[in-house]
N, C-alpha and C positions, 0 to 999 in steps of 0.2 A: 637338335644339337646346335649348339652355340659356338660362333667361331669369333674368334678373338680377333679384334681389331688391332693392324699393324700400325707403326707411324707412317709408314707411309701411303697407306689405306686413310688417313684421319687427315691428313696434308691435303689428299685432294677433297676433304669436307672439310674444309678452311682449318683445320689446325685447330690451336690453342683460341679459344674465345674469353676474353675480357667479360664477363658476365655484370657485373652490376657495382655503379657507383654510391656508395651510400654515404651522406654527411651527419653525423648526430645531430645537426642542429638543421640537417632540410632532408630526414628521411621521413617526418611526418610530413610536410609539405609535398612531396613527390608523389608518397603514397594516397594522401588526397585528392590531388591533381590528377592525377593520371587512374586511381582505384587500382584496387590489389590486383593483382593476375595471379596472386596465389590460388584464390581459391574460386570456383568457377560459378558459388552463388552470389558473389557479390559486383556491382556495375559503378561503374560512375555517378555520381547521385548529380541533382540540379545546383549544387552549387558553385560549382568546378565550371568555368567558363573559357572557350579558347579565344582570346582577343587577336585580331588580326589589324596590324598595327603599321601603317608605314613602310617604316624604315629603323633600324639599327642603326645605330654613330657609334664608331668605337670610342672606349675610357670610359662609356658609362661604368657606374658605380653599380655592385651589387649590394642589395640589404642582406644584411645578419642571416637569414633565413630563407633566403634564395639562390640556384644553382643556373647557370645560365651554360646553355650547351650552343655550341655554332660547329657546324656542318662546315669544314674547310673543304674537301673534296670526296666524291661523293661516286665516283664509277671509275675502271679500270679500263677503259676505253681512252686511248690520246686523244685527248678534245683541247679545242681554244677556250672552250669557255667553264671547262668542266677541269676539276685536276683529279688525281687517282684518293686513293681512298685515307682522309682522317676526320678525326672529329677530336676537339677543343672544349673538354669541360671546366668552368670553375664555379667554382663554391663560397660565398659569403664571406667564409673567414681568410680570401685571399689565396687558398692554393688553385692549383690548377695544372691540369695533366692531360698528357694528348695520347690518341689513342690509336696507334696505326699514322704511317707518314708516308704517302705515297708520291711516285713522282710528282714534281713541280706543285705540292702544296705549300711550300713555305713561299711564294708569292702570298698566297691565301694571308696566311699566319703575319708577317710583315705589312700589308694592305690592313690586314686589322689593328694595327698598332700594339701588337706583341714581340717584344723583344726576345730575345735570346734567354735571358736571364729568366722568363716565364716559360721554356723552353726545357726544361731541365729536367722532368719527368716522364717518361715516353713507354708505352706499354703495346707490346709489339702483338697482337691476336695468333697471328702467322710469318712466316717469312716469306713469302710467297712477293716477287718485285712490285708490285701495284701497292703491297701496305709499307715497303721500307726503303725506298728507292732514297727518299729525301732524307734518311737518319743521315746518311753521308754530310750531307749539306748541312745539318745542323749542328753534327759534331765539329765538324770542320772549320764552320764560320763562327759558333758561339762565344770562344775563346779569345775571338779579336776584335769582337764588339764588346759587349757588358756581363758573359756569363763566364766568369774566373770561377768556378768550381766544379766538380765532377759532372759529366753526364749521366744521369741515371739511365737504366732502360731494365724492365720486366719482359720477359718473352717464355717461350715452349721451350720444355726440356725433348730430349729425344732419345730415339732406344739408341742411336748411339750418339758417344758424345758430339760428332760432325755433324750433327742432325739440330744441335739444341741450338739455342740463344748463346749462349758463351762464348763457342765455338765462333759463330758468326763474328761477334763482337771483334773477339780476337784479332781473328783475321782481318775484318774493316780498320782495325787499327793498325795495325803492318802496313795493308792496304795503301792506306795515306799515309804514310811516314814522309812521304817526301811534302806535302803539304802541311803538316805539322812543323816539320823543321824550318820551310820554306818562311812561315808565319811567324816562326817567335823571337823575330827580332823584337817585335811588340811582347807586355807583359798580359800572360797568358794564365796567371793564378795570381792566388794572395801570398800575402808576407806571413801569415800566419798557418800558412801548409794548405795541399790542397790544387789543383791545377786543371784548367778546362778541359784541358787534352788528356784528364783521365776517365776512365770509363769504370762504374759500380751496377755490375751485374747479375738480376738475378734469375734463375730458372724457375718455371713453372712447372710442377711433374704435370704434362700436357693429359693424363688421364686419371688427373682427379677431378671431382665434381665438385665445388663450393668449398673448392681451396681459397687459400687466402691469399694475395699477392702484395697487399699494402692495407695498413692499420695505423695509421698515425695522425693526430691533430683530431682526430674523430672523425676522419674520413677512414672508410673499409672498401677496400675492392677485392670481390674474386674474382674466380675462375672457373671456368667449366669446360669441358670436351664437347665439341661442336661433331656428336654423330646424330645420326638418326634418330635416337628414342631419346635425346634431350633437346631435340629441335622439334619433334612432334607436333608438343601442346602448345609450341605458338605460331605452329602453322596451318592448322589442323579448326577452323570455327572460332575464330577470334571474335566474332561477334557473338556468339554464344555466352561467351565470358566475359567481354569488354566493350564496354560502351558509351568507351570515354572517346576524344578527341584523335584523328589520325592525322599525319601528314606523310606528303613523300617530299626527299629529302632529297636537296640541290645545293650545290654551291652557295654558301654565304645565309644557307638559311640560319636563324637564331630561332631557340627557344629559350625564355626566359618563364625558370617553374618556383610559384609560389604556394604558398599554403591552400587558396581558393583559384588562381588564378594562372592559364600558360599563355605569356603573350609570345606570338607569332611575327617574327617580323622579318624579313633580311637586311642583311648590312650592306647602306653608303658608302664602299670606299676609292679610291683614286687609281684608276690606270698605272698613276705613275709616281705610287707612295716610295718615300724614302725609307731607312731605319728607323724604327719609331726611338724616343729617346727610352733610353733605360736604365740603369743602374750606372750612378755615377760614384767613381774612388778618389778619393783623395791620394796623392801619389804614395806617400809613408803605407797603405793598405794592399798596394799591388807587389808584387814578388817582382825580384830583378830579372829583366828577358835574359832568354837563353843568349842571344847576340847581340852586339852595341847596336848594330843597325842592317841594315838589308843585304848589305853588300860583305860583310863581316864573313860570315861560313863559304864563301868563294874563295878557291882555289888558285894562289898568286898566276899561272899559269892565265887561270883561265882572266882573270882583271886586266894582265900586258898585252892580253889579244883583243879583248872586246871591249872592255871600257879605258877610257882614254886618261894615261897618269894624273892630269890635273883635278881628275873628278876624284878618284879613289884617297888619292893620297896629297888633298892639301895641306899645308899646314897652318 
């Protein structure tokens, strides 16, 4: 007899899983690279090489036909050296999408010379605080640096609605209102519509298998339900089936995957990186701030008591 998995039976087997990133122009490279795991008589052949390489710099360039994955944090343990859990993929023709953002990784993401404005697509596996501690912080700060349009985010739907991804979002966005209002005396969207500080939400029904969450530019991601009998067969003699290249996976580690070729390397970056630069506007492109300036949405009251007449109200 078969008993039906609850949500919140599936929550504690990590939820909603992000199942597989595919580019039209690098899902034969990945599947060379790496050899199929579909089917369990085929191996990695000799041509498929893992180079181990260095070191990473960030702003390398991707070619046309390569997907580079970096490992931002990588366990749910508070560590100094280690952040909670995301991982950072992009693709050749320039997009790029994160996957889970756990505490204190957008150090990570910043240290690598990723802007906000590269920040914009965010696919949530579970809600569980080790994968989303950091969406705060990105929704938060992206709209005052370089990312003037909506944040995306994909997550798990739930048997009820408090359960899903919408729900969350919702709330996070209440949440901060006072940080949102706080920020816009700066301009926080475009003149042409559209504004950081919105959020475009979409649910995953957490128990489908090889749903679809995103289809566009020739990039496909789905989705899968992270229970038991579809976590099996890649936990279950992997070497039986695959005979390609493994790694374990640390902070800052890169893989760069080619048609013949996965180079291995980690990334160089600074203790003590700034904002990397990002999308720059010309002022006629930016929408007018919600307030002239910082002190503007303060309450007469409160300016005659705390800040001193000649600062507020020069003329």
């Amino acid at each position: 007899m078969k008993t039906k998995l609850t949500r919140r039976d599936l929550l504690k087997l990590s939820g909603l899983t992000v199942g597989s990133v595919v580019a039209s122009n690098a899902l034969a490279p990945v599947d060379a690279a790496l050899g199929s795991i579909r089917k369990k008589d085929r191996q990695v052949g000799d041509s498929q090489q893992l180079s181990k390489e260095p070191f990473f710099l960030p702003g390398e360039k991707l070619a046309p036909d390569e997907m580079r994955i970096t490992f931002m944090g990588t366990c749910f343990i508070p560590r100094l050296k280690q952040e909670a859990n995301s991982v950072f993929v992009e693709v050749g023709s320039g997009d790029s999408f994160i996957f889970d953002c756990g505490s204190g990784v957008t150090a990570k993401y910043v240290a690598c010379g990723v802007p906000y404005s590269r920040m914009d697509k965010i696919f949530l596996t579970h809600l569980h605080a080790d994968h989303i501690s950091d969406l705060i912080f990105i929704y938060c700060f992206g709209p005052s640096t370089d990312r003037k349009t909506p944040l995306y985010v994909w997550g798990p739907s739930g048997d009820k609605p408090e359960e899903g991804i919408q729900f969350f979002c919702n709330k996070m966005k209440e949440m901060m209102h006072w940080h949102t209002e706080s920020f816009s005396f700066l301009p926080t969207g475009l003149a042409r519509g559209g504004d950081g500080y919105d959020l475009v939400v979409q649910e995953c029904p957490y128990m489908t298998v090889g749903g679809t969450a995103y289809d566009r530019n020739g990039v496909k991601i789905t989705h899968f339900t992270a229970n038991p009998e579809n976590l099996k067969p890649a936990l279950e003699d992997i070497r039986y089936w695959y005979n390609g290249p493994v790694a374990i996976a640390t902070d800052l580690l890169v893989l760069n995957i080619s048609k013949n070729k996965i180079r291995q390397r980690r990334a160089r970056v600074s203790d003590y990186a700034w904002y990397p630069v990002g999308k720059i506007y010309e002022a006629k492109d930016l929408a007018k701030p919600k307030y002239p300036s910082p002190i503007a949405q303060l309450k007469p009251e409160l300016l005659a008591n705390v800040i001193p007449e000649e600062v507020y109200n020069r003329s």
